[in-house]
C-alpha positions in Angstrom: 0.0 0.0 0.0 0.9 4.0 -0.7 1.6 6.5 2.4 -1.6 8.1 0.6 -3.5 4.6 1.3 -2.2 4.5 5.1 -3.1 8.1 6.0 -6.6 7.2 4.2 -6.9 3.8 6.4 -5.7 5.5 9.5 -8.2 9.1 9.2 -11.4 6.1 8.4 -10.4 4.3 11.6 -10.4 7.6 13.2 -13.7 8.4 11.7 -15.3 5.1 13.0 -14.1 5.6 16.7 -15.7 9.0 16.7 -19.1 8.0 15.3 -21.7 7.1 17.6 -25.8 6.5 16.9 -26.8 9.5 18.8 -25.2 11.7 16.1 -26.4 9.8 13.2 -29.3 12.1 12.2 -26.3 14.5 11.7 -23.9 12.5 9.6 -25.9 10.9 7.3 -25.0 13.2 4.7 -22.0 14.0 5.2 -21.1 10.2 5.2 -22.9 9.8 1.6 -21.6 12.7 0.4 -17.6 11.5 1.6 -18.5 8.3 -0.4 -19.5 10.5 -3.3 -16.2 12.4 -3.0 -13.6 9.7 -3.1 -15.2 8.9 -6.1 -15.3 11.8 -8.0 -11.7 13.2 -6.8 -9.7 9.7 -7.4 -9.2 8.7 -11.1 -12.5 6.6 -12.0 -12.2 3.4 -13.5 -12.5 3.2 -17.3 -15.8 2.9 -18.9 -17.1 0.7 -21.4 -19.8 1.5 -24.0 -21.7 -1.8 -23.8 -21.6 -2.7 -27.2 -20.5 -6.4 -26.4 -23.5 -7.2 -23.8 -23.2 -10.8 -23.8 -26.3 -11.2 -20.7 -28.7 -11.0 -23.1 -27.7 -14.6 -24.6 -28.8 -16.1 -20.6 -30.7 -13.2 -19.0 -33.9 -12.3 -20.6 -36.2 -9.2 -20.1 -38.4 -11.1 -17.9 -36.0 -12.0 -15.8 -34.2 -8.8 -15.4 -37.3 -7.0 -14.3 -37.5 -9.8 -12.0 -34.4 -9.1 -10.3 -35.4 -5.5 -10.0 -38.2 -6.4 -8.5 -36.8 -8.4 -6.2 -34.2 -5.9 -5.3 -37.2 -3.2 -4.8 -38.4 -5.5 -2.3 -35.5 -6.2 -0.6 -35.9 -2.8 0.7 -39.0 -4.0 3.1 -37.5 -7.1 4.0 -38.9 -7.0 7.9 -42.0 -9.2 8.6 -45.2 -6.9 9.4 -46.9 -7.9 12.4 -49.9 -10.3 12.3 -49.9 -9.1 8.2 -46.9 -11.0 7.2 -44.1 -9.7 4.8 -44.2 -6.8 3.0 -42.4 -7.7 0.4 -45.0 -10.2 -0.8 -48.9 -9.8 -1.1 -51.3 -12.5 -1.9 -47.8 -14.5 -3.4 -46.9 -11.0 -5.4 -43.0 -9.3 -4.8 -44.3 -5.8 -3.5 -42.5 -2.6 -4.0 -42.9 1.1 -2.1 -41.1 4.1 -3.9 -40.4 5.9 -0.4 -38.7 3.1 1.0 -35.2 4.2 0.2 -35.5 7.9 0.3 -32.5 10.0 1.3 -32.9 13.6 0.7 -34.1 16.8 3.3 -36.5 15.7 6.3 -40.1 15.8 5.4 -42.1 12.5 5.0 -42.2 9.6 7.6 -40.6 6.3 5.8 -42.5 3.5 4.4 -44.9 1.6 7.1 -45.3 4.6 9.2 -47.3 7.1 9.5 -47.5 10.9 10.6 -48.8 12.4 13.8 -47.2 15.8 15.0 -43.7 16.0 14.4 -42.6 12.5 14.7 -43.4 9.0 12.9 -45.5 5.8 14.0 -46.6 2.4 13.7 -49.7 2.7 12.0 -52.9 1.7 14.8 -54.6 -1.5 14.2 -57.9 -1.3 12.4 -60.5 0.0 14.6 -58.1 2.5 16.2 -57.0 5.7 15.0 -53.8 7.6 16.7 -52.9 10.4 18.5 -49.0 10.6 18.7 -48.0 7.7 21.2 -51.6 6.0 21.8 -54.6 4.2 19.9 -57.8 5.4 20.1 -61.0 3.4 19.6 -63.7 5.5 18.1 -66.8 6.6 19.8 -69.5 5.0 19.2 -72.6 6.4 17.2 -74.3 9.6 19.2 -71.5 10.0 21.4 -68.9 13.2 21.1 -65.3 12.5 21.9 -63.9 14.4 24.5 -60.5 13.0 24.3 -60.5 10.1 26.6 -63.9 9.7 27.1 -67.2 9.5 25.2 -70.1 11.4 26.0 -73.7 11.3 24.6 -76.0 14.5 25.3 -78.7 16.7 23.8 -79.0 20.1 24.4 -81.7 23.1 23.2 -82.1 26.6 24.3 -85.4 27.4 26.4 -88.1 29.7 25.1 -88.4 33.1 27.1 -90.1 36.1 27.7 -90.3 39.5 29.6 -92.4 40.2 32.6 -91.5 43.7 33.5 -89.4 45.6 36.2 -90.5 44.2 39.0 -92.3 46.4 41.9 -90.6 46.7 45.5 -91.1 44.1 47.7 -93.5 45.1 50.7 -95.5 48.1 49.1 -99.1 47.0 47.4 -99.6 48.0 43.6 -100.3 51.9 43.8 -97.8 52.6 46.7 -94.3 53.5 46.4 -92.0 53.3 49.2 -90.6 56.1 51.6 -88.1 55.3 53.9 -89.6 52.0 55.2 -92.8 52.8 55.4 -95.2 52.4 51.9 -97.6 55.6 50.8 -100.2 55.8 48.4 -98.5 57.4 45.2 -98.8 61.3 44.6 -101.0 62.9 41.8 -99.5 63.9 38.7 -97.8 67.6 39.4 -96.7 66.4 43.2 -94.0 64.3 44.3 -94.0 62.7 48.1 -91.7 63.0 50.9 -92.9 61.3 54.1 -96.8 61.7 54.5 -97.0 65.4 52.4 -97.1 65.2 48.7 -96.0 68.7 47.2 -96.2 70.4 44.1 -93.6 70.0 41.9 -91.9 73.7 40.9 -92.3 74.6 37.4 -90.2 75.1 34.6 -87.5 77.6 35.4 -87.8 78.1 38.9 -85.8 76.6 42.2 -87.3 74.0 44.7 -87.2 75.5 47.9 -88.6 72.6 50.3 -91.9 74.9 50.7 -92.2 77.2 47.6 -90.2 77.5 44.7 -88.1 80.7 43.8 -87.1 82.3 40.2 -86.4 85.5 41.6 -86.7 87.9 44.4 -90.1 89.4 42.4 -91.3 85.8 41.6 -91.5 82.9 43.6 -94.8 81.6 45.4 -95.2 78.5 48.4 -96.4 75.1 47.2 -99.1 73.3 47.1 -99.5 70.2 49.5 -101.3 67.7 50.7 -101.3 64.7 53.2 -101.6 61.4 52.0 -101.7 59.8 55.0 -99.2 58.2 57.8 -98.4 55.6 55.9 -98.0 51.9 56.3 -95.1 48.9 57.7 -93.0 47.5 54.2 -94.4 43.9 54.7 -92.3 40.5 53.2 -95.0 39.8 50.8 -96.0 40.1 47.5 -99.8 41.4 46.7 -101.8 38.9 45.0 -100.9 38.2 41.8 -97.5 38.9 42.1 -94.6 36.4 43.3 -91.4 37.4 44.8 -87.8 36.8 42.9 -84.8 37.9 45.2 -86.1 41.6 46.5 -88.9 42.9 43.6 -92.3 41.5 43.1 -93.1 40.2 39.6 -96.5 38.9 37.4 -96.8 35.5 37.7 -95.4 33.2 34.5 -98.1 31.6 32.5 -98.2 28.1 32.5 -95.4 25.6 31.8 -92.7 28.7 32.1 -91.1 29.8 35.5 -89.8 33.1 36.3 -86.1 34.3 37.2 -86.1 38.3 37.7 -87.8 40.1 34.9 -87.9 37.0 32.7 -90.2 33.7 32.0 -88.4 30.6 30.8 -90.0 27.5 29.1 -90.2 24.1 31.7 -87.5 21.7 30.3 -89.1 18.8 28.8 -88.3 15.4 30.9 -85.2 13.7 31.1 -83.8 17.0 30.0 -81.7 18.7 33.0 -82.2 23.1 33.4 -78.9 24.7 32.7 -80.4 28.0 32.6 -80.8 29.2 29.3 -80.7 25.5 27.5 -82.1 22.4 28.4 -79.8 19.2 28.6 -80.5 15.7 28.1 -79.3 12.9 30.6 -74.9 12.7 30.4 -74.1 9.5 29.7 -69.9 9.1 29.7 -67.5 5.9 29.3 -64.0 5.7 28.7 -62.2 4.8 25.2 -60.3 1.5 24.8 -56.9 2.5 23.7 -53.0 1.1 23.5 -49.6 2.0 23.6 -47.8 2.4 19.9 -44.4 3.6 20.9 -42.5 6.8 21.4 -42.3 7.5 17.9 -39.2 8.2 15.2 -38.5 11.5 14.1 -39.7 12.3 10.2 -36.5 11.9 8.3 -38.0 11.1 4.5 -37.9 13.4 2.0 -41.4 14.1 -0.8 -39.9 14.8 -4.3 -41.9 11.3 -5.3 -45.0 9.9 -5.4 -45.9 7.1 -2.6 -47.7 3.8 -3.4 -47.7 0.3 -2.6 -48.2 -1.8 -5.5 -47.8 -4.8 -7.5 -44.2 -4.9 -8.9 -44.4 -7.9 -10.8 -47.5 -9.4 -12.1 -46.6 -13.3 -11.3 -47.9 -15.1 -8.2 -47.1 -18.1 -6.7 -44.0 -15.9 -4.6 -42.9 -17.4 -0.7 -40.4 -15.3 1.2 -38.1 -15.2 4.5 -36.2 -12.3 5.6 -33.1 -12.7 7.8 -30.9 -9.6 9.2 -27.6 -9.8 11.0 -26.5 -5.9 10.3 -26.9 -7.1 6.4 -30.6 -8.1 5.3 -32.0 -9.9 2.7 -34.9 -12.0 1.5 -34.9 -15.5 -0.3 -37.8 -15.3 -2.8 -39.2 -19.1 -4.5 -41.4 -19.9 -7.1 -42.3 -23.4 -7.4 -44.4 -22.8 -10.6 -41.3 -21.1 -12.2 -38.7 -23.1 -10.3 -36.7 -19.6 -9.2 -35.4 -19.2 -6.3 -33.9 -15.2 -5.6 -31.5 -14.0 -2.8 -31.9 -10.3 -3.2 -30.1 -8.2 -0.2 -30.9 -4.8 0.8 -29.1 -1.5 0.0 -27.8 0.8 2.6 -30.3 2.1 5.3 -30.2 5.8 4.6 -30.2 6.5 8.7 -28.1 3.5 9.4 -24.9 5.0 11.2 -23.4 1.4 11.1 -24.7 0.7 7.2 -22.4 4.2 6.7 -19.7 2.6 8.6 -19.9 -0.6 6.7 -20.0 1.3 3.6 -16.8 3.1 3.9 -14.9 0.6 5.5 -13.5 -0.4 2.6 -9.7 -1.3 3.7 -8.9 -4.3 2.1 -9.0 -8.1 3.6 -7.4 -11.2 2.2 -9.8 -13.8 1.7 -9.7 -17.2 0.2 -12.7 -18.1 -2.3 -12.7 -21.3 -4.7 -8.9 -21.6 -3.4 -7.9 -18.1 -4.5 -6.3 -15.6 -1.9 -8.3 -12.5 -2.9 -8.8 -8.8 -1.6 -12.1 -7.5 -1.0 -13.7 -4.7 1.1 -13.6 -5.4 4.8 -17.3 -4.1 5.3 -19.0 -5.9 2.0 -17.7 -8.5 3.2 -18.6 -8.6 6.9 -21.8 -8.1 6.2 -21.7 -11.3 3.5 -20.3 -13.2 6.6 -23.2 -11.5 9.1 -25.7 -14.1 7.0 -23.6 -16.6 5.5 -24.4 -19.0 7.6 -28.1 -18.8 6.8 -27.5 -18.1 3.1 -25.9 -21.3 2.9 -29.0 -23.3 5.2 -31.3 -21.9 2.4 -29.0 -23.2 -0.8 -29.3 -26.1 0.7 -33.1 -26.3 1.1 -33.3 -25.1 -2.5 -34.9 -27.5 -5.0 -31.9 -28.8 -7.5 -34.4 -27.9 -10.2 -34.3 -24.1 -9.2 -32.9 -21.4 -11.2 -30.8 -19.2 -8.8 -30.7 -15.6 -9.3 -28.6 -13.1 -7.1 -29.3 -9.4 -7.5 -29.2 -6.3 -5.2 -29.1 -2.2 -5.3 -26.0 -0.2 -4.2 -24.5 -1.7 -1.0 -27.2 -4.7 -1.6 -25.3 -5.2 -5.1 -22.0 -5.3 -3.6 -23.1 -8.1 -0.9 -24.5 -9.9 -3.6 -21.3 -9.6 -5.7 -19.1 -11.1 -2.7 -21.5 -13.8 -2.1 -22.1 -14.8 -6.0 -18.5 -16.8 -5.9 -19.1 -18.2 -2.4 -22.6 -20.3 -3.8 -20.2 -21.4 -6.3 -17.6 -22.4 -3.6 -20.7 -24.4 -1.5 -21.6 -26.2 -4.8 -24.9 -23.7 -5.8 -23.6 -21.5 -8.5 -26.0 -19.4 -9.1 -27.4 -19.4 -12.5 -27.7 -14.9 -13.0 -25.6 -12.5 -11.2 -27.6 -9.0 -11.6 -26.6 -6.1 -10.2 -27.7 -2.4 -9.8 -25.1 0.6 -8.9 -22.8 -2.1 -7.7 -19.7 -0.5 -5.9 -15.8 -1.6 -6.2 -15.8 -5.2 -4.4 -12.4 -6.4 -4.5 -9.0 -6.4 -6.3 -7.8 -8.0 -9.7 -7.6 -11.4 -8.0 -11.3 -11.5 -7.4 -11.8 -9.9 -10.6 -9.8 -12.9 -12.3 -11.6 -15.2 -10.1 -15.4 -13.8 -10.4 -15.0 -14.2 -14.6 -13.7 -17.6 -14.5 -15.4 -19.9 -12.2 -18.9 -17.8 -12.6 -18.4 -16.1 -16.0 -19.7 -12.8 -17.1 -22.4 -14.3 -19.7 -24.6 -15.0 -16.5 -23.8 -11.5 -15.2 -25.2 -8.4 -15.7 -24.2 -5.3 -14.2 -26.6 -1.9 -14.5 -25.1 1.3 -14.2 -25.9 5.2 -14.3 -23.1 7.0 -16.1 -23.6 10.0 -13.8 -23.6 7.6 -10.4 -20.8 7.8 -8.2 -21.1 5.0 -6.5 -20.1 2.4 -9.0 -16.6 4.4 -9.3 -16.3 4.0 -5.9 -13.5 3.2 -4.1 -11.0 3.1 -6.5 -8.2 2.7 -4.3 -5.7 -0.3 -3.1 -6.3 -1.6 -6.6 -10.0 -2.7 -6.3 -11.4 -3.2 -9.7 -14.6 -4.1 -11.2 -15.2 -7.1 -12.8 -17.3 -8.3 -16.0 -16.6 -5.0 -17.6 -17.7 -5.7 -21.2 -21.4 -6.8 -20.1 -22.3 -3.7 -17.9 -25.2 -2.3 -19.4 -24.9 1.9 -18.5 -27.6 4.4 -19.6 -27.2 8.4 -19.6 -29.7 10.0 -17.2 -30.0 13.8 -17.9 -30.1 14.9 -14.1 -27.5 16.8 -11.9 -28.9 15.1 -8.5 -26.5 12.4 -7.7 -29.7 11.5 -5.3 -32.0 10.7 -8.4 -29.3 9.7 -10.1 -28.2 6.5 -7.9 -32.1 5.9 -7.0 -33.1 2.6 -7.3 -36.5 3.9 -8.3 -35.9 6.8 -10.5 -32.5 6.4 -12.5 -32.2 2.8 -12.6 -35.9 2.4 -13.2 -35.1 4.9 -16.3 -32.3 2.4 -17.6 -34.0 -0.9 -17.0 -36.9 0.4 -19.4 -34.3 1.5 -22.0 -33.1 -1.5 -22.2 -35.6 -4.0 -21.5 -38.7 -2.1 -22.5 -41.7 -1.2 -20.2 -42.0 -3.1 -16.7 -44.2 -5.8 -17.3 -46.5 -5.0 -14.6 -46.9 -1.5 -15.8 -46.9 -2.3 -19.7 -50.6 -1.7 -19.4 -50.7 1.3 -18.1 -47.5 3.1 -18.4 -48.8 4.5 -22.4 -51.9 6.1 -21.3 -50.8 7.3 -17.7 -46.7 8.1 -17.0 -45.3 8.4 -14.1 -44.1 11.8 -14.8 -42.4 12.3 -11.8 -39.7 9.4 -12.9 -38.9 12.1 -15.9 -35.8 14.3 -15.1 
């Protein structure tokens, strides 16, 4: 190795020690993006034009697309609780266009769903969610309150006005004077006490006994005795009906009184809240369940999101295994297939990252060749080799055997493709998409002669990165001659190494319309695929 290749190794062990989970939400980026630069600032590796595809002679379109596929749904390997795999619906390889998403925060990932700021399992049917919990509905006629259901009915009382009111203790035609009541002055005299006097004119002064304009005119008033008057008493006179210190008409029938105004008698069962009349309260609790604390919305909205269909043959099985590398094992009796498709890089994954660019190199020996290949590719391979090697075993001799895989999922699948060979499965296709450097000349060497690049087929995006990458301590790619690239017109190195949108873009170049979508795709694009 170079002094340039130690200072490289030595600043990546650095970078692995000082990586922890906690900060992943912050690196994620800057990891791709470090990938991307190596790259793009080291000497890539010389291109071919794929004018000697020799794939075509063993891999046809059918069974490219159903590689892609397969590689599509590699990306939802886990098992859904008490649904079973996502992957595979009613025996049909399912694919989700947000499942690999890497761009600015915005959209919660595929099987989760949005409530506030932060992403969740979806609530089980009959359930609805509210951040952490599941709530059951109400039931018909009830209102939610939150927590609890309650059923009422409510109406506002009919009213009407009664009057003032008189003072309590004095009988209708007294007023009150102090605390005794007299009988009311005539018009033109006002009482005090037992005298009712006359009330002064326009213009001139009240004087107690006469009333005074000036020293020429003025005259004494008029009174008159009305009696000595007589004791306030506590009642009303008849007719009348006391409400707090005033005397008021009696309501007419079926309404009540309260001060100056009559309200309407609730109908029964109906409970008086003043102004509106309220039916019985009836209140019960909801059922509801824990969903978690919730992940923080990470995905990113410049596509479309569906599930769907992405192949239109049945007849699929599945398992998913994951030791830090997953995968799924697809069969097919009908077709006798058998798939191993492994999953790309987890775009939040600080370990995937790690994995990723880990790529010092470790000597290896496959089908009795000592070989270099990229520590983290292939610790990963080794993370599920074990079980990879269970399933071979278990597959029917009659099975084709097809190994395929996106990105980091490409470059599992790469390193694994000799070791079938080695445990007496070779697999039968070897196709790849965005495949990164693997290994050195030695694997190159080996890969082409005991596997042979007329069963392999690599796709790759000029404009990718990641298929360049790392072209250091002599790592190479092999089966140059039958990589098939395509030119997508797009400056976003995201698009441009998406499984969905670039390479989905090049498979229909070269093999023609997914069959799935054949139907469809002429009178209805996905327009959002076009750069």
């Amino acid at each position: 190795m170079s002094a340039n290749d130690n200072s490289l190794q030595f600043c990546l062990k650095r970078l692995r020690c000082c990586l922890t989970t906690k900060h992943s939400g912050s690196i994620v980026f800057l990891l791709f993006f470090l990938m991307v630069s190596l790259s793009v600032c080291i000497p890539a590796v010389a291109w071919s034009d794929g004018e000697h595809d020799h794939s075509q002679e063993i891999i046809s379109d059918d069974l490219a697309w159903l590689a892609y596929s397969a590689s599509a749904a590699a990306y939802l390997p886990l098992d859904h609780e008490d649904a079973g795999p996502r992957y595979l619906k009613d025996g049909k390889i399912q694919e989700n266009w947000s499942s690999i998403r890497v761009n600015v925060p915005g959209r919660c990932a595929y099987g989760r769903e949005k409530s506030g700021e932060l992403c969740y399992v979806p609530c089980k049917e009959g359930f609805y969610g509210v951040g952490p919990v599941c709530w059951k509905p109400c039931q018909e006629g009830y209102n939610d309150d939150g927590a609890l259901c309650r059923r009422d009915r409510t109406y506002a009382k009919k009213s009407y006005g009664r009057g003032a009111g008189a003072p309590l203790g004095c009988r209708q035609g007294e007023e009150r004077n102090g605390l005794l009541c007299y009988p009311k002055c005539s018009k033109g005299f006002y009482g005090v006490g037992p005298v009712c006097w006359e009330a002064c004119p326009g213009g001139f002064r009240d004087h107690g006994a006469s009333c005074y304009k000036s020293i020429t005119n003025w005259f004494f008033k008029k009174s008159r005795g009305r009696g000595a008057g007589r004791k306030l008493t506590n009642n009303c006179d008849k007719g009348l009906e006391k409400d707090g210190l005033l005397c008021y008409p009696k309501c007419k029938e079926s309404y009540r009184g309260v001060g100056p105004v009559c309200w309407q008698d609730c109908e029964s069962s109906f409970t008086d809240t003043g102004a509106f009349c309220q039916d019985k309260v009836k209140v019960y609790a909801k059922s509801s369940y824990g969903r978690g604390a919730g992940k923080p919305i990470i995905i990113s909205a410049y596509e479309s999101v569906y599930d769907k269909d992405s192949n239109p043959t049945g007849g699929w099985t599945g398992k998913s295994y994951a030791n830090e590398q997953e995968y799924i094992v697809l069969r097919n009796e009908e077709q006798a297939i058998t798939i191993f498709a492994f999953r790309g890089t987890e775009p939040t994954s600080t370990l995937d990252w790690l994995r990723d660019l880990d790529f010092t190199p470790n000597e290896v020996t496959i089908n009795d060749r000592k070989v270099w290949v990229h520590s983290g590719f292939h610790r990963r391979f080794r993370n599920v080799s074990d079980d990879i090697e269970k399933e071979l075993k278990a597959t029917p001799e009659n099975h084709k055997i097809i190994i395929t895989g996106h990105s980091l999922g490409a470059a599992v699948a790469a390193v694994a493709a000799p070791y079938f060979h080695q445990w007496g499965y070779p697999p039968d296709a070897v196709i790849l998409f965005a495949n990164p450097l693997v290994a050195d000349k030695r694997f190159k060497a080996m890969f082409e002669e005991v596997l042979g690049c007329d069963s392999t087929m690599r796709v790759v995006v000029d404009q990718d990165p990641v298929p360049k990458a790392p072209d250091i301590w002599g790592y190479t790619q092999f089966c140059e001659n039958n990589a098939y690239r395509y030119k997508y017109k797009n400056s976003n190195l995201l698009k441009v190494h998406d499984l969905y949108i670039a390479y989905y873009e090049a498979m229909k170049g070269k093999f023609g319309p997914q069959p799935s979508l054949k139907a469809s795709e002429e009178d209805n694009p996905n327009s959002w695929l076009q750069p």
